[in-house]
ChimeraX commands (.cxc) that place a marker at each C-alpha (Angstrom):
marker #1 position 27.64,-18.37,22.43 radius 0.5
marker #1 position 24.44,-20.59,22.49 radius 0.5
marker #1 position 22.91,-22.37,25.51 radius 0.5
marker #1 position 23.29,-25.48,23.40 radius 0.5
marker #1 position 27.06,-24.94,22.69 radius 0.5
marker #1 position 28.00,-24.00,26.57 radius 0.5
marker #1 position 26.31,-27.19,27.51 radius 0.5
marker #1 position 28.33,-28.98,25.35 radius 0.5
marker #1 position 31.37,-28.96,27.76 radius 0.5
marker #1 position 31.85,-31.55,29.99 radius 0.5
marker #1 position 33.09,-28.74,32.90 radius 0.5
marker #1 position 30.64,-26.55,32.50 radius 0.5
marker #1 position 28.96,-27.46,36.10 radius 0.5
marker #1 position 31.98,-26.27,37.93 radius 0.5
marker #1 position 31.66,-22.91,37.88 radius 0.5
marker #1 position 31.39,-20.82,41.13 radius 0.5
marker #1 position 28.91,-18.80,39.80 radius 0.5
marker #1 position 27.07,-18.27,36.56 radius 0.5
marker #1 position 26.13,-14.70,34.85 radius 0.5
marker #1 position 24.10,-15.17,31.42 radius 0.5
marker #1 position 21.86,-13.09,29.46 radius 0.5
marker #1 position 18.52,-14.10,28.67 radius 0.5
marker #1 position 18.42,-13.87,24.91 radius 0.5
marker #1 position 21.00,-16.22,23.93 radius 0.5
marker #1 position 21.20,-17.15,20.02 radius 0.5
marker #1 position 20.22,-20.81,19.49 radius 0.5
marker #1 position 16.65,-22.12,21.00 radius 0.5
marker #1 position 17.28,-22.22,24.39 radius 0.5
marker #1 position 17.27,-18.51,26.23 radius 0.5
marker #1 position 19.52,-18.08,29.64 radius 0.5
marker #1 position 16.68,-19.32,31.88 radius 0.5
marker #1 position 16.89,-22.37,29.96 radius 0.5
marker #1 position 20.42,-22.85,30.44 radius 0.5
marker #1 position 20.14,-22.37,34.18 radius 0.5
marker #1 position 17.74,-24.54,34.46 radius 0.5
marker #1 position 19.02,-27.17,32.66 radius 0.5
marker #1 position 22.56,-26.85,34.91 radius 0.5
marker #1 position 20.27,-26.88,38.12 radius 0.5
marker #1 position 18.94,-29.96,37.31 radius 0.5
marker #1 position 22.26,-31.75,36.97 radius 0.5
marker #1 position 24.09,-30.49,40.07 radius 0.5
marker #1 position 22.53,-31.35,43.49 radius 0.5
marker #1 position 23.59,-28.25,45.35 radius 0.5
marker #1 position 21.59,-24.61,44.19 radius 0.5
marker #1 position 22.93,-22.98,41.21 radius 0.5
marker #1 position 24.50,-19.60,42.11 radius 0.5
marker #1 position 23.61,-17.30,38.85 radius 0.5
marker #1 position 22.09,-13.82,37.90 radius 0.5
marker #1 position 20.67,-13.36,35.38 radius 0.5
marker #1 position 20.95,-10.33,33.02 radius 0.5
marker #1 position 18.78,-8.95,30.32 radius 0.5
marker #1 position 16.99,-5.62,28.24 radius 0.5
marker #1 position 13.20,-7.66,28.26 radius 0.5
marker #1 position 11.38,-5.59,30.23 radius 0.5
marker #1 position 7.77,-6.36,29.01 radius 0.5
marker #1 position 4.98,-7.38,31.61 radius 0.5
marker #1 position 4.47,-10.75,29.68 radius 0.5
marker #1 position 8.39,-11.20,30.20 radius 0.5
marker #1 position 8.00,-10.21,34.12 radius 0.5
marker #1 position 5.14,-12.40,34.46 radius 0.5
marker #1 position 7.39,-15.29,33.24 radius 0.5
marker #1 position 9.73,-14.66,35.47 radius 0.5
marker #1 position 8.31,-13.60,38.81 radius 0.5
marker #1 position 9.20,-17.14,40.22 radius 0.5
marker #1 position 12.79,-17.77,39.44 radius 0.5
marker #1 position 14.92,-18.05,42.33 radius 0.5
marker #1 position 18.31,-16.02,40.92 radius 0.5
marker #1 position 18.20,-12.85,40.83 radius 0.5
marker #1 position 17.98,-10.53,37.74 radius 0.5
marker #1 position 19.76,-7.49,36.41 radius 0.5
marker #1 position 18.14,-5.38,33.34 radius 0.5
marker #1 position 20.55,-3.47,31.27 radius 0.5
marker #1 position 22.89,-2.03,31.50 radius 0.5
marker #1 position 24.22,-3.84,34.29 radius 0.5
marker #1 position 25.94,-2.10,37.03 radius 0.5
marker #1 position 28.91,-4.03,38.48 radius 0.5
marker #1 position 28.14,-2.84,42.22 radius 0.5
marker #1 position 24.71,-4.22,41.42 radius 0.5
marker #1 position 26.19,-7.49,40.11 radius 0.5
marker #1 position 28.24,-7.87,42.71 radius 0.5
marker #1 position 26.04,-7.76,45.44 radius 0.5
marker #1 position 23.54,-10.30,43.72 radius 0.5
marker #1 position 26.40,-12.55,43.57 radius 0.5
marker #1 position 27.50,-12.10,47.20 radius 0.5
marker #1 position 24.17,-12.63,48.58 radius 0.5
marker #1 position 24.29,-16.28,46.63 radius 0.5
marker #1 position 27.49,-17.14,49.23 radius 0.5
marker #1 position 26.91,-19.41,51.57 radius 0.5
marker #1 position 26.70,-17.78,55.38 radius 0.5
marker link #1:1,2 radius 0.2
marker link #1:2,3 radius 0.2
marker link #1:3,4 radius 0.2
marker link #1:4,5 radius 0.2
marker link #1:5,6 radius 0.2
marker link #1:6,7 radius 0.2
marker link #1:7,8 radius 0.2
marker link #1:8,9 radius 0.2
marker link #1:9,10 radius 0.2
marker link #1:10,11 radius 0.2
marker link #1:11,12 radius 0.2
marker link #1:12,13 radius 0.2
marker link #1:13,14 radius 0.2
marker link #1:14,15 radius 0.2
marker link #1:15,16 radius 0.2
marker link #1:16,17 radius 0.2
marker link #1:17,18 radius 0.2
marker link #1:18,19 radius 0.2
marker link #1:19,20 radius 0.2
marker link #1:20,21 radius 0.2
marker link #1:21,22 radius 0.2
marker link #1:22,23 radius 0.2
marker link #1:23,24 radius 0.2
marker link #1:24,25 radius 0.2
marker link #1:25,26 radius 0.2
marker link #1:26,27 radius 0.2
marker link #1:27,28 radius 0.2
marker link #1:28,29 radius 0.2
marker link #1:29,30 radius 0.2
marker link #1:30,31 radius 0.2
marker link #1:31,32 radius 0.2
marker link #1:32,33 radius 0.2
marker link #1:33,34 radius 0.2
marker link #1:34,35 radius 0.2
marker link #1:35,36 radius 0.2
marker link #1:36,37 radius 0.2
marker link #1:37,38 radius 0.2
marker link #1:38,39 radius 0.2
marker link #1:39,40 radius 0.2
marker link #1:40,41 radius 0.2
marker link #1:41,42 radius 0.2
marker link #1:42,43 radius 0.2
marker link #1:43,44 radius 0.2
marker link #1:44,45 radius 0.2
marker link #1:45,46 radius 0.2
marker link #1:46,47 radius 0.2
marker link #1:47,48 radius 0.2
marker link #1:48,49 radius 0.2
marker link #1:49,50 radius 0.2
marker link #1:50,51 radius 0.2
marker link #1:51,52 radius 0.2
marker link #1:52,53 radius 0.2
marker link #1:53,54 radius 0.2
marker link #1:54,55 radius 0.2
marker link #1:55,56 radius 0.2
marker link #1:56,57 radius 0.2
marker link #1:57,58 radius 0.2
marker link #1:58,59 radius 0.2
marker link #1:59,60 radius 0.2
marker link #1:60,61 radius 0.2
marker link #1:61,62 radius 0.2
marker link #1:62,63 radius 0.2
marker link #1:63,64 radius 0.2
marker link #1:64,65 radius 0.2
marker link #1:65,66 radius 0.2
marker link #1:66,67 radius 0.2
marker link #1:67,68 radius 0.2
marker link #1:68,69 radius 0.2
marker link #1:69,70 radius 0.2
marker link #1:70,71 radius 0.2
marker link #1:71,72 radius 0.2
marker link #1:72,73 radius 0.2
marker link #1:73,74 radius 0.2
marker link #1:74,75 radius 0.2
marker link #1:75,76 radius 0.2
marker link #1:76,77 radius 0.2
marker link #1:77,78 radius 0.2
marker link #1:78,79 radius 0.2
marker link #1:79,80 radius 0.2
marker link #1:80,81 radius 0.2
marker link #1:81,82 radius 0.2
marker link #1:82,83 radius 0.2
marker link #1:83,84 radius 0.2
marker link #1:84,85 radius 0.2
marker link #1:85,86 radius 0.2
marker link #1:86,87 radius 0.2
marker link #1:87,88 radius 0.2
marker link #1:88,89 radius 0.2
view
């Protein structure tokens, strides 16, 4: 699905946590989305982020996003462990 269609739902803030890719179809990529939920919720956004960009312009665009991200393929221990260092202490 887009970034435009999952923001469409009214319950989409209440997720625990939040794993997208970062080429989404529609305008807005998986960063966008993310940052679109952070700004309506006042606690941090627990997310990771997973994608197959692995350019230098694409790392550059990046570097100072504060969830964490995966390239492909994804390993689940990997995942995991991004997610569990989100969790409160």
């Amino acid at each position: 699905y887009s970034a435009e269609d999952t923001l469409r739902h009214s319950d989409i803030g209440n997720a625990d946590f939040f794993i997208v890719d970062y080429s989404l179809s529609g305008k807005l990529s998986g960063l966008d989305l993310l940052r679109i939920l952070q700004q309506r919720q006042l606690a941090p956004l627990r997310a990771v982020i997973i994608t197959g960009e692995t350019s230098s312009g694409f790392i550059n665009l990046t570097s100072d996003i504060s969830w964490p991200m995966l390239h492909k393929p994804a390993n689940l221990a990997r995942l995991l462990a991004a997610l569990h260092r989100q969790m409160p202490t």
